[in-house]
C-alpha positions in Angstrom: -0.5 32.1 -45.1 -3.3 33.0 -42.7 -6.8 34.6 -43.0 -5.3 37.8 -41.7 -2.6 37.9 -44.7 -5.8 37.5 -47.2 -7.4 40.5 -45.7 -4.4 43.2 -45.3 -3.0 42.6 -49.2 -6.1 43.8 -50.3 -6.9 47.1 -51.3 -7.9 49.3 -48.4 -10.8 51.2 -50.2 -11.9 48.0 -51.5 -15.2 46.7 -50.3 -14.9 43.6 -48.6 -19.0 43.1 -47.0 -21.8 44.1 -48.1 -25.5 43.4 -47.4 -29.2 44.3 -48.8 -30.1 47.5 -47.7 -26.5 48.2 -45.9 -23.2 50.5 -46.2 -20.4 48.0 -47.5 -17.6 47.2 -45.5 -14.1 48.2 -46.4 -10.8 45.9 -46.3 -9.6 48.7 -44.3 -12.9 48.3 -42.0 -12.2 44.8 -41.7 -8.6 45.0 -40.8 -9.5 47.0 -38.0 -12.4 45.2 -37.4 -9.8 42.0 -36.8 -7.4 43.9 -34.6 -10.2 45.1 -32.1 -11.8 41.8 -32.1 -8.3 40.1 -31.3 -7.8 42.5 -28.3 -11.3 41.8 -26.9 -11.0 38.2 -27.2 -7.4 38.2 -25.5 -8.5 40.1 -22.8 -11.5 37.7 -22.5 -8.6 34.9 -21.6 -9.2 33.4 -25.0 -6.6 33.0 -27.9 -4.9 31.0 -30.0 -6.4 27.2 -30.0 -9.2 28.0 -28.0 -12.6 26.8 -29.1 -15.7 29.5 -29.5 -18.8 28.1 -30.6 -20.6 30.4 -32.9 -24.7 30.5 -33.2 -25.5 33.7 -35.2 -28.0 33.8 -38.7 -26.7 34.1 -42.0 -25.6 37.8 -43.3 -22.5 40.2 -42.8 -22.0 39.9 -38.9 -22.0 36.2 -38.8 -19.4 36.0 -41.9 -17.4 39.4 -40.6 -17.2 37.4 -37.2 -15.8 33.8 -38.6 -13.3 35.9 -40.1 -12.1 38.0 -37.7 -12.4 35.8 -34.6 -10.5 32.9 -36.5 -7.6 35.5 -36.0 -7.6 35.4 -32.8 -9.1 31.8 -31.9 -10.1 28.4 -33.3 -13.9 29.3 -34.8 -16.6 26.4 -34.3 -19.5 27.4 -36.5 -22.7 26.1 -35.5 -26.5 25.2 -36.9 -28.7 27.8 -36.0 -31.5 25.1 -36.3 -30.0 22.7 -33.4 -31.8 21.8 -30.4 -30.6 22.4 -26.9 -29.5 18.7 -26.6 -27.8 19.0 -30.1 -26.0 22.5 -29.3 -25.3 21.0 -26.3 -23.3 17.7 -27.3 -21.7 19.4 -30.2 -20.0 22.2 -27.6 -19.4 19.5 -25.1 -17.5 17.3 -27.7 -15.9 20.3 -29.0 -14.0 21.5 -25.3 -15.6 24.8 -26.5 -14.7 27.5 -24.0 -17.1 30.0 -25.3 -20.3 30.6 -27.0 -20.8 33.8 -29.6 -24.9 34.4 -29.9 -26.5 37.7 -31.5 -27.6 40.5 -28.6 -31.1 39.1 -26.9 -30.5 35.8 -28.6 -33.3 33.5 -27.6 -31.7 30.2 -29.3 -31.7 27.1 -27.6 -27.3 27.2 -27.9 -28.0 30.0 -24.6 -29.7 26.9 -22.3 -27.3 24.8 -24.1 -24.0 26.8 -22.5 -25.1 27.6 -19.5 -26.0 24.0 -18.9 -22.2 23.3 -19.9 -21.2 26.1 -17.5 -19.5 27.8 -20.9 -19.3 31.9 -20.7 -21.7 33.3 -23.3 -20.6 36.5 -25.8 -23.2 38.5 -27.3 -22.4 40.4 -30.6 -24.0 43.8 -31.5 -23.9 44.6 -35.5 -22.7 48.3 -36.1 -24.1 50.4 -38.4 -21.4 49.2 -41.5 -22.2 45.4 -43.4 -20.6 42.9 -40.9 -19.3 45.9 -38.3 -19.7 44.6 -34.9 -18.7 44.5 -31.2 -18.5 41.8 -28.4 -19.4 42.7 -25.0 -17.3 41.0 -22.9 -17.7 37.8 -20.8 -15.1 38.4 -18.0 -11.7 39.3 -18.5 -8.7 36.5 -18.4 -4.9 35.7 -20.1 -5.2 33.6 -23.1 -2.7 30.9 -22.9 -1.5 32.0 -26.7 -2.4 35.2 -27.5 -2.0 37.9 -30.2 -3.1 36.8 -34.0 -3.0 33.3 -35.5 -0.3 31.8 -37.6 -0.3 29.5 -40.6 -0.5 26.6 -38.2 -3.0 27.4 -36.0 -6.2 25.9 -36.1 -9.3 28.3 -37.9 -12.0 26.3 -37.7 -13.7 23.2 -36.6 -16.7 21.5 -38.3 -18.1 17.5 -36.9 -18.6 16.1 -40.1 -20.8 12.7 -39.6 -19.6 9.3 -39.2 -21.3 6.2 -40.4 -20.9 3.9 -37.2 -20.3 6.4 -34.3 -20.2 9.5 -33.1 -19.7 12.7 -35.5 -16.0 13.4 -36.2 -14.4 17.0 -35.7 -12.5 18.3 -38.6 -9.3 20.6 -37.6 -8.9 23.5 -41.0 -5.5 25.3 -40.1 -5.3 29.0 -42.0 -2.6 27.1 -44.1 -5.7 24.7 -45.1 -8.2 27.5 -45.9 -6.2 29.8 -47.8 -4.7 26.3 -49.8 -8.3 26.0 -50.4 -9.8 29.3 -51.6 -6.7 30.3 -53.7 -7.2 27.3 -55.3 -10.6 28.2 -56.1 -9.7 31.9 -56.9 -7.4 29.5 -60.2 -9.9 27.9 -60.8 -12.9 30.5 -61.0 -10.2 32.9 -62.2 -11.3 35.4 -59.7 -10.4 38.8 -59.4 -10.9 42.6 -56.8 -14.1 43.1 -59.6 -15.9 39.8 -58.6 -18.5 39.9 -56.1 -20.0 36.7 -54.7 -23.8 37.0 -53.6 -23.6 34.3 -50.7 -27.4 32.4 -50.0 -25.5 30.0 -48.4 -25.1 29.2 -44.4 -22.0 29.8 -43.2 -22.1 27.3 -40.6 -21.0 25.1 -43.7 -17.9 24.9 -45.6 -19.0 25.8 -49.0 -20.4 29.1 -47.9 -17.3 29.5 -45.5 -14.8 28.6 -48.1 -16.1 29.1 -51.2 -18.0 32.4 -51.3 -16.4 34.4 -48.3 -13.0 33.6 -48.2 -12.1 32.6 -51.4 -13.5 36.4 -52.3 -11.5 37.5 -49.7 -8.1 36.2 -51.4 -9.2 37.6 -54.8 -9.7 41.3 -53.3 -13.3 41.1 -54.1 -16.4 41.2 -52.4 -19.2 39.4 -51.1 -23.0 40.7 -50.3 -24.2 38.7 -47.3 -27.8 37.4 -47.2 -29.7 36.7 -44.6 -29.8 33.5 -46.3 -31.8 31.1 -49.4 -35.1 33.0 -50.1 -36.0 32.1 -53.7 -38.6 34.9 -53.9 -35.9 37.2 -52.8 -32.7 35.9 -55.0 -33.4 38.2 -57.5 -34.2 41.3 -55.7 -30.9 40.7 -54.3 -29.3 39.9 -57.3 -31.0 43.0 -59.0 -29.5 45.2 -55.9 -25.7 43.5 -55.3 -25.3 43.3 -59.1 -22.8 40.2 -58.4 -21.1 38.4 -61.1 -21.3 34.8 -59.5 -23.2 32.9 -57.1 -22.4 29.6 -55.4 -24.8 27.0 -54.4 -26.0 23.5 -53.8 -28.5 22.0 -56.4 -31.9 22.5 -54.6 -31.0 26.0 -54.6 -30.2 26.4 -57.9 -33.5 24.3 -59.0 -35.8 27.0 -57.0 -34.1 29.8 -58.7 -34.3 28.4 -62.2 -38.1 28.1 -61.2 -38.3 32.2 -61.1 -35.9 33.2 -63.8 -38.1 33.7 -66.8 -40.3 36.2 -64.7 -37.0 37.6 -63.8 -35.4 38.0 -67.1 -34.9 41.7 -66.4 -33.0 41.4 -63.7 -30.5 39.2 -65.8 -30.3 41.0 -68.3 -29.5 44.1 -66.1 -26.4 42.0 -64.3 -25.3 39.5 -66.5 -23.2 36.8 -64.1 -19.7 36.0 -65.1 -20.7 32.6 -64.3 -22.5 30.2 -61.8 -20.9 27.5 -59.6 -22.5 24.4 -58.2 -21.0 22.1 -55.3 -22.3 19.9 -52.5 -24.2 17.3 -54.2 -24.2 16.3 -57.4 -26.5 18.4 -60.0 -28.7 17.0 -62.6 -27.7 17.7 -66.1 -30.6 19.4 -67.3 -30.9 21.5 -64.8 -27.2 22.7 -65.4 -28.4 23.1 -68.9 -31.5 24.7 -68.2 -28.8 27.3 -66.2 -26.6 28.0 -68.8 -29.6 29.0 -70.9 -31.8 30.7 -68.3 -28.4 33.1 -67.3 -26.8 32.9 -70.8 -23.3 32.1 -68.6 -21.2 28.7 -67.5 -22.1 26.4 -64.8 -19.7 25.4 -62.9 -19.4 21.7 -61.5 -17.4 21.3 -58.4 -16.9 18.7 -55.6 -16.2 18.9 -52.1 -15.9 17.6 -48.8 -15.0 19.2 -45.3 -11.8 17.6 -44.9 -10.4 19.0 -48.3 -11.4 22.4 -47.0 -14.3 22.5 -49.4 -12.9 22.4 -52.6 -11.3 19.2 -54.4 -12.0 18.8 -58.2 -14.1 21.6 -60.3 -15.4 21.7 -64.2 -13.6 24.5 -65.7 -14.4 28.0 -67.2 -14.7 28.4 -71.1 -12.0 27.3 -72.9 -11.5 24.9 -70.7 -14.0 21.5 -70.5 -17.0 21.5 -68.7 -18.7 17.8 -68.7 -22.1 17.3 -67.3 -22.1 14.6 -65.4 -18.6 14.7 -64.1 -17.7 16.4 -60.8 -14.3 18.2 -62.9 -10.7 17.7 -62.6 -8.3 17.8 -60.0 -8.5 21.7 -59.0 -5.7 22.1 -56.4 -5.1 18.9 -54.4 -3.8 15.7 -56.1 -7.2 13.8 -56.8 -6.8 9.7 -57.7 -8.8 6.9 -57.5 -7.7 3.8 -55.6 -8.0 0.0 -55.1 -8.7 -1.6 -52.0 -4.9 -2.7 -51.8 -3.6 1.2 -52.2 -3.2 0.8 -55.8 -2.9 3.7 -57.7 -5.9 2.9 -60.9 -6.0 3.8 -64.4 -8.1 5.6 -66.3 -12.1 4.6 -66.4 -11.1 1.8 -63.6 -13.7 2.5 -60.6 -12.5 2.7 -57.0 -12.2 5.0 -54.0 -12.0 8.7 -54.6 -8.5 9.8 -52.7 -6.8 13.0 -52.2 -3.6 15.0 -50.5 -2.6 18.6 -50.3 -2.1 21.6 -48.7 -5.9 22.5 -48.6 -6.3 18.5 -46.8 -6.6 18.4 -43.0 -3.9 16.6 -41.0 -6.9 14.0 -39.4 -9.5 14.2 -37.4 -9.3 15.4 -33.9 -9.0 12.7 -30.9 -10.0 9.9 -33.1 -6.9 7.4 -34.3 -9.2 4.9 -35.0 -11.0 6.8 -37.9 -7.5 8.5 -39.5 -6.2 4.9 -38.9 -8.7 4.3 -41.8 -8.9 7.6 -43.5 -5.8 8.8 -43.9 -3.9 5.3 -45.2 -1.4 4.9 -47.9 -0.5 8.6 -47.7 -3.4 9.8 -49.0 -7.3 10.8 -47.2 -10.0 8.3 -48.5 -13.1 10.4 -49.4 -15.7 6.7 -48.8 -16.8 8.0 -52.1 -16.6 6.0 -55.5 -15.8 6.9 -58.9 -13.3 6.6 -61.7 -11.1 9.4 -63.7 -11.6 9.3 -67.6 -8.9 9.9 -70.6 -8.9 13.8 -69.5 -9.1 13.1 -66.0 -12.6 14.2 -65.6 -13.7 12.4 -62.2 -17.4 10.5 -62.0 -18.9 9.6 -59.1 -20.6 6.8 -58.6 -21.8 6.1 -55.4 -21.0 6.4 -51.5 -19.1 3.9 -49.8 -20.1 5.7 -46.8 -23.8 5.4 -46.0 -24.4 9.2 -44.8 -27.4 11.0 -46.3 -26.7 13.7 -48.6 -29.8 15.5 -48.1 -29.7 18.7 -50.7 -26.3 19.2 -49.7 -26.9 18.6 -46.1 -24.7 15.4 -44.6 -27.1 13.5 -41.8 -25.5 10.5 -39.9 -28.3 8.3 -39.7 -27.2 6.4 -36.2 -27.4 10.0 -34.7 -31.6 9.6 -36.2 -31.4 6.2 -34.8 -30.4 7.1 -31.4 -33.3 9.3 -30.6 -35.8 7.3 -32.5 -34.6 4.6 -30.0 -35.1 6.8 -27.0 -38.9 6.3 -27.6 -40.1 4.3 -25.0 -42.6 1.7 -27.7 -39.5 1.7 -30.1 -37.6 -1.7 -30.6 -35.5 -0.7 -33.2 -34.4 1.9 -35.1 -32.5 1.8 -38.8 -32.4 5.2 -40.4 -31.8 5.1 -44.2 -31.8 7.2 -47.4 -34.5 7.2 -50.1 -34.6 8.8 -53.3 -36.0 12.4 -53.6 -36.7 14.0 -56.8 -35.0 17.3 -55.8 -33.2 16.7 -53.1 -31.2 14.0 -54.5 -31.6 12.3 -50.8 -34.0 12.5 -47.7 -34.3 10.6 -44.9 -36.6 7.4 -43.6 -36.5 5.2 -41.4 -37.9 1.7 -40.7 -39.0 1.2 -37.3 -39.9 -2.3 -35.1 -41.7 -1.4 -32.0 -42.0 -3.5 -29.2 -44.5 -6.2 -28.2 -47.6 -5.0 -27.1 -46.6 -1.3 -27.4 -48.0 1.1 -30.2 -47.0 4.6 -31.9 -47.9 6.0 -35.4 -45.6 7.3 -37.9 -46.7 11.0 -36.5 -46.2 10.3 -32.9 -42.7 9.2 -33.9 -42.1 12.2 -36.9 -43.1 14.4 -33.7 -41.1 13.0 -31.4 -37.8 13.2 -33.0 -38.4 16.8 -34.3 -38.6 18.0 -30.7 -34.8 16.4 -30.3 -33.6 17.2 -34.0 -32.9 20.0 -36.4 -35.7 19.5 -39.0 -33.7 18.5 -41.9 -32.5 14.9 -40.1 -36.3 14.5 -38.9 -37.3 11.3 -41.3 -39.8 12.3 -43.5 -40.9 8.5 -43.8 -41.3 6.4 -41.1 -41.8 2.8 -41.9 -43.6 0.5 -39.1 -42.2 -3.1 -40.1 -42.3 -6.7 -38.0 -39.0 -7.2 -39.2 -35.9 -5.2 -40.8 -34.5 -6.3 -43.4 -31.5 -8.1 -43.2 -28.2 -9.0 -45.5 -27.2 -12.4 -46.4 -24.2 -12.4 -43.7 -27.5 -11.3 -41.4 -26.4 -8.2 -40.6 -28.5 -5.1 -41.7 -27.5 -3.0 -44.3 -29.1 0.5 -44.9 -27.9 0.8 -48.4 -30.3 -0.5 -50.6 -32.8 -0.4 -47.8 -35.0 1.5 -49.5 -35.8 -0.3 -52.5 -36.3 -2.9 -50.1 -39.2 -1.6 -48.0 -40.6 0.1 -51.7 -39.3 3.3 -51.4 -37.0 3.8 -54.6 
């Protein structure tokens, strides 16, 4: 199945996009929506397999765009919040041969493509939720043109690595519609849901979970322009939605408003609430099932499972807080280091396989060499199933930062932390945040006789980084700390330096 198939077996008439203060967009809309923007792209010389970097802010266009431009191409969504050397590498690593930007975009991805010598498209937002049109960037023959199949390649996301560069992940349609019909079972979706979506949609979740899995149900989304606690509920109150998705931080602002918004939900009572990303408290999942009066659902995820890979389930079913669910679509198991199959409440690495699972990462047989052995894709994550095959997790084997939801490689930190000219070195490391979960410090040697303050540092890697990977602690030390083998280990550096 492709994205295009999800769109046309819905109803017509049926909204598809909407957005505060906008006319919804029809399937029917969106279906011709798809066809025009397959023609433009193909007579741009761009088609099936090609790369197109997209830089647009959260709301209908830039979720109306991913959708119907992954019909046509391979879509490469990307963080408004980059920097010109960020944008830059990621379209550069990515072959990109185009870059999508709003109509008198001044973002930094502009410098970043003509630097690369890529051909920029601007978009222009018509007067329907997620209506658009491209103006074209010079006309060509797409080396595969017409719309994609089940094969073809949607979307592209560089998910971090641990000990080098950041890893692209290839989704094929058959991937993301695995993935959101399996979450249209598990959320037991239907045409008279509608998702409000705060989150980006430069990110799975939001791309996955909240447009297309809609999508597939026949229902409909309203598009924010993105997280605004002091907004939620004026949304809320205006989309009357009967579900939201989100990552725990979210959900922990929102909860901070609901009393003084008790009118609004009682006025549009949610169906229920999901939760994914990083792993949420327990109280505050109770304090959410009380503030809304409706389920909370767990669910866990990761880019290479096309979002979605075990959930909680909806009333009757179990709901354990604590637990990240059970197996909800792909085969879940937890393995030994030998690529033993393990029992129940025996702790190992979280696995997976499926339709919804990419095929490996692009360009890299080293790291599918590793992640994809025994027949099955190794999450680096570590947990065990109990007697109902509930799945706990219970730590990282990887050392990435979960920041809120966000995923920071800390050697890309440590790479321009080292470009400063009194900086020795650089090791970049997670400490504990009470809402968060995660955020990121880093311990810093500088070199002798040269000096720099945590500020000068702070500043100088936030003029090279989007903010969230910017350390908020910067440790000056003589000395890092090392393991007993010798070699440094950022896990547990925290506690270490006194910052657990």
């Amino acid at each position: 199945m492709t994205v295009y198939h999800l769109v046309t077996r819905a109803n017509a008439a049926s909204p598809a996009f909407s957005a505060p203060e906008r006319s919804p967009l029809s399937y029917g809309d969106l279906k011709s929506l798809i066809d025009r923007t397959v023609a433009a792209l193909n007579a741009m010389g761009l088609g099936r397999g090609d790369k197109v970097a997209i830089v647009l802010p959260n709301g209908p266009e830039m979720a109306a765009a991913f959708v119907a431009m992954a019909c046509a191409v391979t879509t490469a969504p990307l963080n408004p919040a980059y920097r010109e050397d960020e944008f830059a590498f990621y379209m550069d690593d990515l072959k990109a041969r185009a870059l999508v930007v709003e109509t008198g975009s001044t973002s930094p991805a502009v410098a970043a493509a003509k630097r690369l010598g890529l051909p920029v498209i601007a978009i222009s937002p018509g007067q329907l939720a997620g209506e658009f049109t491209l103006a074209s960037a010079g006309a060509g023959k797409p080396a595969v043109p017409g719309l994609a199949g089940p094969q073809d390649v949607a979307l592209v996301l560089h998910t971090s690595g641990t000990t080098s560069r950041p890893k692209i992940v290839p989704l094929s349609h058959a991937n993301l519609t695995a993935s959101a019909g399996n979450i249209v079972r598990t959320l037991n979706l239907t045409a008279a849901d509608r998702c409000l979506n705060i989150m980006p949609l430069f990110h799975i979740h939001g791309l996955v979970a909240a447009i297309l899995a809609s999508l597939a149900a026949g229902g409909s989304i309203c598009c924010t322009p993105g997280f605004n606690a002091l907004k939620f509920f004026a949304w809320m109150d205006e989309a009357a939605p009967s579900w939201y998705s989100a990552v725990p931080t979210m959900h922990q602002a929102i909860l901070v408003r609901a009393e003084r918004n008790r009118a609004v939900i009682d006025r549009h009572p949610l169906r229920f609430i999901r939760s994914s990303s990083a792993s949420l408290p327990a109280p505050v999942l109770a304090d959410l099932e009380k503030a809304f009066s409706c389920p909370v659902i767990e669910a866990y995820s990761m880019t290479e499972n096309a979002h979605q890979m075990t959930s909680n389930q909806l009333p009757p079913g179990k709901r354990k807080p604590g637990f990240v669910g059970a197996a909800a679509g792909p085969e879940v198991a937890v393995m030994a280091p030998d690529g033993r199959l393990l029992g129940a409440d025996e702790e190992g690495e979280v696995v997976t396989r499926g339709p919804n699972v990419t095929e490996g990462y692009e360009n890299n047989p080293a790291a599918n060499a590793t992640a994809f052995a025994h027949g099955w894709f190794h999450t680096g994550d570590q947990g065990f199933m109990d007697e109902d095959g509930f799945l706990k997790i219970t730590g990282r084997l990887k050392e990435i930062i979960n920041r809120g939801g966000e995923k920071i490689a800390p050697v890309e930190v440590d790479e321009v932390l080292m470009d400063h000219p009194a900086v020795h070195q650089a090791v970049t490391f997670a400490m504990p945040h009470d809402k968060l979960g995660e955020d990121v410090a880093a311990a810093i040697v500088l070199k002798e006789g040269m000096s720099a303050d945590e500020r000068a540092l702070r500043d100088f890697a936030a003029r090279r980084l989007a903010d969230f990977k910017v350390p908020r602690k910067i440790i000056i030390v003589s000395e890092i700390p090392k393991g007993a083998t010798g070699k440094m280990q950022r896990i547990g550096l925290a506690q270490k330096l006194g910052l657990a």
